[in-house]
C-alpha positions in Angstrom: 0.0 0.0 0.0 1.3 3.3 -0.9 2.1 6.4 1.4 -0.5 9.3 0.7 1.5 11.4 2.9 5.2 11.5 3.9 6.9 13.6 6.3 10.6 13.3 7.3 12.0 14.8 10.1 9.7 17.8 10.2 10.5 21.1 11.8 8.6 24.3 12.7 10.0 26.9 15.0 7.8 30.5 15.9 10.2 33.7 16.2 8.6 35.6 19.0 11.4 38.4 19.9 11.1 41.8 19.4 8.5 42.5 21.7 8.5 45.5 24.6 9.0 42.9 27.3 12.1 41.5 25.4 13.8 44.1 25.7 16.6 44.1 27.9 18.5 48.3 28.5 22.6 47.3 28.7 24.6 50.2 31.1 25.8 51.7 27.8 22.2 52.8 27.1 22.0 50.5 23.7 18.8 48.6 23.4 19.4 44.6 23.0 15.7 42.6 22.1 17.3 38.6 22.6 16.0 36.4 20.1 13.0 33.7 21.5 12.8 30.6 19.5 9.6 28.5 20.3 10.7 24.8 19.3 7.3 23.6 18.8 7.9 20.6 15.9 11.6 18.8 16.4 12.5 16.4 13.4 8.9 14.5 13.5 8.5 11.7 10.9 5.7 9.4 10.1 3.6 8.7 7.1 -0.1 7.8 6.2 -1.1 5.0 4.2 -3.9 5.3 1.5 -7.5 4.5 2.8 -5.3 4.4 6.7 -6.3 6.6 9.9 -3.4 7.8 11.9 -4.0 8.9 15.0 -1.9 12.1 16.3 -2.0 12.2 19.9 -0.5 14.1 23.0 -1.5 16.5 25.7 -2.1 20.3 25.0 1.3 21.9 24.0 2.5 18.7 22.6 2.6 20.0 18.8 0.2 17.7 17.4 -1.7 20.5 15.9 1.6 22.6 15.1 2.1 19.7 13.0 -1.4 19.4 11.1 -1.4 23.3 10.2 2.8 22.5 8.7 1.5 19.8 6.4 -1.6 21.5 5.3 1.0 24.7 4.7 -0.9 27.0 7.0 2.3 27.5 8.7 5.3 27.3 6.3 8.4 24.7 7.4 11.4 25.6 9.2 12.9 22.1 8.0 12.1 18.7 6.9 10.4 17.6 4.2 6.8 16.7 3.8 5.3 14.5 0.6 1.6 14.3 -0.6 0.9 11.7 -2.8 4.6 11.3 -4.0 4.7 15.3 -4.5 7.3 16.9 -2.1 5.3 20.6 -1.0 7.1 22.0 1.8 8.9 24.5 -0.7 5.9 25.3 -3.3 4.5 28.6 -4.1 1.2 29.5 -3.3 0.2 29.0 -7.0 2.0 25.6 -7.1 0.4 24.3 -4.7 -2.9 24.7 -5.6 -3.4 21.4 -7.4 -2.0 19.7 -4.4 -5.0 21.3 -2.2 -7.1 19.1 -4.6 -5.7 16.1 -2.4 -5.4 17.4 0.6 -8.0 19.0 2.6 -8.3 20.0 6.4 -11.0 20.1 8.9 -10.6 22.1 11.6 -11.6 21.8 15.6 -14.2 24.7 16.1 -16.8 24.1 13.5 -18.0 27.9 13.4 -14.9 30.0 13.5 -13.7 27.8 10.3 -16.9 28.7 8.2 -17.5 32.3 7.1 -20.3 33.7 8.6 -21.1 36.0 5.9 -21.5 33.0 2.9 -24.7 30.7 2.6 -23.8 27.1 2.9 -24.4 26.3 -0.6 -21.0 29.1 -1.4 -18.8 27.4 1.1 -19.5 24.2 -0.1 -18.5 25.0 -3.4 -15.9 27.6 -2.9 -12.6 25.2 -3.0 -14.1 23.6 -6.2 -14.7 27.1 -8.1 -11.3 28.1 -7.2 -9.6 24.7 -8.5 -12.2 24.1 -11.6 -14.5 27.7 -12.3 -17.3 24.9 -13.3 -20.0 26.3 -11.3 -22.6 24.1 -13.1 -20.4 20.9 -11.2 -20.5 22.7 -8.3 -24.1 23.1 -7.9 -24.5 19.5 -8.2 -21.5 18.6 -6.3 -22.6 20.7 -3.4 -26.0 19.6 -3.6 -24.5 15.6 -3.4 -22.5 16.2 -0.5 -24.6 18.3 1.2 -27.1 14.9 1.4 -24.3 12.5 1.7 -23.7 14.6 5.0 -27.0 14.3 6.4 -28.2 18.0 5.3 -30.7 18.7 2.4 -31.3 20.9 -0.2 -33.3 23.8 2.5 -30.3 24.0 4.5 -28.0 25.1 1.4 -29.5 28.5 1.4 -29.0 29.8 5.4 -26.1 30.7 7.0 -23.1 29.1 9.6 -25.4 30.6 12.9 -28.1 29.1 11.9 -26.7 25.3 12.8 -26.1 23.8 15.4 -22.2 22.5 16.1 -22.5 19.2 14.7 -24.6 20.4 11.6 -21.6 22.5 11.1 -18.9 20.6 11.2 -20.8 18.8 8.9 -20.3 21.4 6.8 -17.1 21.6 7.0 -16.5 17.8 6.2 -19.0 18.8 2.9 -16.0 21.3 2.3 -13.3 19.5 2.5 -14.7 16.7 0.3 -15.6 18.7 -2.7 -12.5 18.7 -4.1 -12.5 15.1 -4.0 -9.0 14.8 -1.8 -7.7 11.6 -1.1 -6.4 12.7 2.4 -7.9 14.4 4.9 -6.3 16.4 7.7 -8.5 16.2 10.8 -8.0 18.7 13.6 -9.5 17.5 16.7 -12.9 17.8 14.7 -14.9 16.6 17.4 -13.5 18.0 20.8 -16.3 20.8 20.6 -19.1 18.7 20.4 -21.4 16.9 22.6 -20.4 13.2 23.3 -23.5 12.1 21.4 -22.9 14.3 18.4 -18.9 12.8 18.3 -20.4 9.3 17.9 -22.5 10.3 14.6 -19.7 12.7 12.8 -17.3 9.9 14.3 -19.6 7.3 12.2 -20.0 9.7 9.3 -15.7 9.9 8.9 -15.5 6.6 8.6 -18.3 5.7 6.4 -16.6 8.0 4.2 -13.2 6.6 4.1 -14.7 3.3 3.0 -17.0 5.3 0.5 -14.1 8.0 -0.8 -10.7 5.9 0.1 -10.1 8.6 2.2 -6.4 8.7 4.4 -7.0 10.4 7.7 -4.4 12.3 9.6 -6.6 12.2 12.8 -5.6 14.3 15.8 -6.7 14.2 19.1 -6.3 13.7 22.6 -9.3 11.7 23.4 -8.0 8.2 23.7 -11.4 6.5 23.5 -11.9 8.3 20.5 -9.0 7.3 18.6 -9.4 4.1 20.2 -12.5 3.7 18.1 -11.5 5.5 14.8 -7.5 4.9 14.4 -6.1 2.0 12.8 -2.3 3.5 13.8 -1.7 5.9 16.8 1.6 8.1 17.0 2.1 10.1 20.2 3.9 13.4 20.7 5.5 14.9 23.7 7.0 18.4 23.7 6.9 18.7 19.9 9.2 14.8 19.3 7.2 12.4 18.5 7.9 9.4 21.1 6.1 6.5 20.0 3.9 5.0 17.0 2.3 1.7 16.8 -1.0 -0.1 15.6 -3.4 0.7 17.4 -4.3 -2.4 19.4 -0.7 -3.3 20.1 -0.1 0.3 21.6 -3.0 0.3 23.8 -2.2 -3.4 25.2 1.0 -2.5 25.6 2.8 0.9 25.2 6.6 0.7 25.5 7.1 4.7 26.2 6.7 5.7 29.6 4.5 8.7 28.2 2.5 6.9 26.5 1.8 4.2 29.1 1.0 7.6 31.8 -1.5 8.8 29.1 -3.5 5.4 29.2 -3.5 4.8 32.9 -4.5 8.2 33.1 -7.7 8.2 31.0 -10.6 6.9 32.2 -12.2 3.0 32.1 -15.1 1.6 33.0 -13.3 -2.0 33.3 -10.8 -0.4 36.2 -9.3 -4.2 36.4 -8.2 -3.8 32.8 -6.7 -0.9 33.5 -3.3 -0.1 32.4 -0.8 0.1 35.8 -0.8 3.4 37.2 2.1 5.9 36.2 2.2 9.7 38.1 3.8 12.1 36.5 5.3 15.4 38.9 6.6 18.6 37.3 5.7 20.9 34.5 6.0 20.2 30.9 9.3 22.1 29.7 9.3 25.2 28.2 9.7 25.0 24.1 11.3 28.4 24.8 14.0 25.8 26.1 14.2 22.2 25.9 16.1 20.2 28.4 19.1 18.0 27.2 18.6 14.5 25.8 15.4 13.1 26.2 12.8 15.6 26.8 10.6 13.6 28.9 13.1 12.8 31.3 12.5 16.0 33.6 8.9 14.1 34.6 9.6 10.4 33.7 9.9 8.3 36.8 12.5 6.0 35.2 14.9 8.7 34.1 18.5 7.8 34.9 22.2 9.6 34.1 21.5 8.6 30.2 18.8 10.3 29.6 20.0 13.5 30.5 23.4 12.8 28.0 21.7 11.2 24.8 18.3 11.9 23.3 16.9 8.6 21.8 15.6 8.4 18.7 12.7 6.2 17.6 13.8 2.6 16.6 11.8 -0.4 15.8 10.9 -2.9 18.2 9.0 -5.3 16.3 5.2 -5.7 15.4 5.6 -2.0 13.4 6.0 -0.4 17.0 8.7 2.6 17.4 9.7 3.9 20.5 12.1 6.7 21.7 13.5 5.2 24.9 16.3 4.4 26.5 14.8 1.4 28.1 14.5 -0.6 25.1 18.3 -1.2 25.6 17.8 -1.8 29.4 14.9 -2.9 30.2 16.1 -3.7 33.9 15.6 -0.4 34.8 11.5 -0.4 34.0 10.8 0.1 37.9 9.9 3.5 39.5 
């Protein structure tokens, strides 16, 4: 099966000098404004099959979304490379990438602030097709299709965003994204802001149409029953690395990062006995202002030793199509708290 999308050792960093707080007044008068460097993506890698759902996951801060908004080239790449379909796009013009939005398409987490309130449904629908074809005859009746496949009718094409409810408009936005017929989709926490009831239905929707469309999902999120239920893959993030990635039943019966195994026994089960073994975490997460030395868990990881602060691991195989970042893989022995 061939990747739909590649990404190799992706970077994004924010400048955020220059501002009146920076500025530090040196005893000869002269102004000095330090440079601030928010390392928010650090050498990520992963890819995404056709017709696969990967699973993005980590707590707030992690990156997750830093990385979603770098693909979709809302924020432009301080490094790496990132591949859709074959194309590298990191470096392409906002002309030249145009065709390649015709792949890739990107839901977003709050279903009104991504829909402009001043357009009827039936123009946002059929805006990203008019820009790639000018066919508005196809549009019409393209709209009009996925506006049904969605669950909405032909009535609701004429109102406007505020006149929805959230998970009418987020089906909108998935009617968006699919009219340009895009083989993957980019999927923001797209169901964080709804009611738990409403998840399950646009949760059912997404997948019916990856088996109707052959749709790839880059699917983030930090709801582990969700991606429990929707991922076929799950990579987790911590402090903008990426830690761990596995299928998605061998990493929920049994994650190999201590991260990853503190995110499950930290969630909540209603079969407590087949509950993963407690792990607390103490401390803050780091600042990406400036990331500790070697492994940047190790400042809350309760099995951090001299190595970890000397060598930051990088993800290696162990087997099953499971990567891990960890020193323990080579010793193992040390696994206790």
């Amino acid at each position: 099966m061939t990747a739909m999308l590649e990404v190799d050792r992706l970077e994004q960093q924010f400048d955020i000098s220059g501002g009146l707080l920076d500025r530090l007044k040196l005893s000869n008068g002269q102004i000095l404004s330090p440079r601030r460097v928010v390392q928010a993506v650090n050498g990520v890698s992963f890819e995404v099959k056709q017709g696969e759902v990967l699973a993005l996951v980590g707590e707030s801060g992690c990156g997750k979304s830093t990385v979603a908004k770098t693909i979709a080239r809302i924020h432009t790449p301080t490094g790496g490379t990132v591949r859709i379909d074959g194309q590298e796009v990191q470096d392409l013009s906002d002309r030249d990438l145009l065709p390649v939005r015709s792949k890739m398409q990107m839901i977003f987490q709050d279903p009104y602030a991504s829909l402009n309130p001043r357009q009827k449904v039936r123009d946002i629908v059929a805006e990203p097709l008019l820009e790639q074809t000018g066919n508005r005859a196809e549009a019409r009746d393209r709209t009009e299709a996925l506006l049904a496949r969605v669950g909405l009718n032909t009535e609701h094409a004429g109102r406007y965003p505020h006149q929805f409810s959230g998970g009418q408009r987020q089906r909108i936005g998935i009617a968006r994204a699919l009219s340009v017929n895009p083989k993957l989709i980019i999927a923001d926490e797209p169901v964080s802001a709804l009611d738990v009831s409403i998840q399950a239905q646009i949760l059912n929707l997404m997948m019916d149409l990856r088996d109707e469309f052959g749709l790839a999902y880059l699917f983030i999120s930090h709801d582990l029953s969700v991606v429990h239920h929707i991922a076929d893959r799950v990579a987790v993030m911590y402090l903008g690395f990426m830690v761990e990635t596995a299928p998605r039943d061998t990493l929920f019966a049994m994650p190999r990062h201590p991260y990853t195994r503190a995110l499950l026994s930290a969630a909540p089960s209603l079969e407590p006995a087949k509950k993963a073994r407690q792990i607390e975490l103490t401390g803050e997460v780091p600042s990406a202002l400036s990331l500790p030395s070697g492994c940047c868990f190790r400042t809350r990881c309760p099995f951090a030793w001299d190595r970890c602060a000397a060598e930051r691991p990088t993800l290696r195989d162990t087997g099953d199509g499971q990567k891990v970042a960890c020193h323990l893989i080579d010793e193992p022995e040390r696994d206790t708290p």
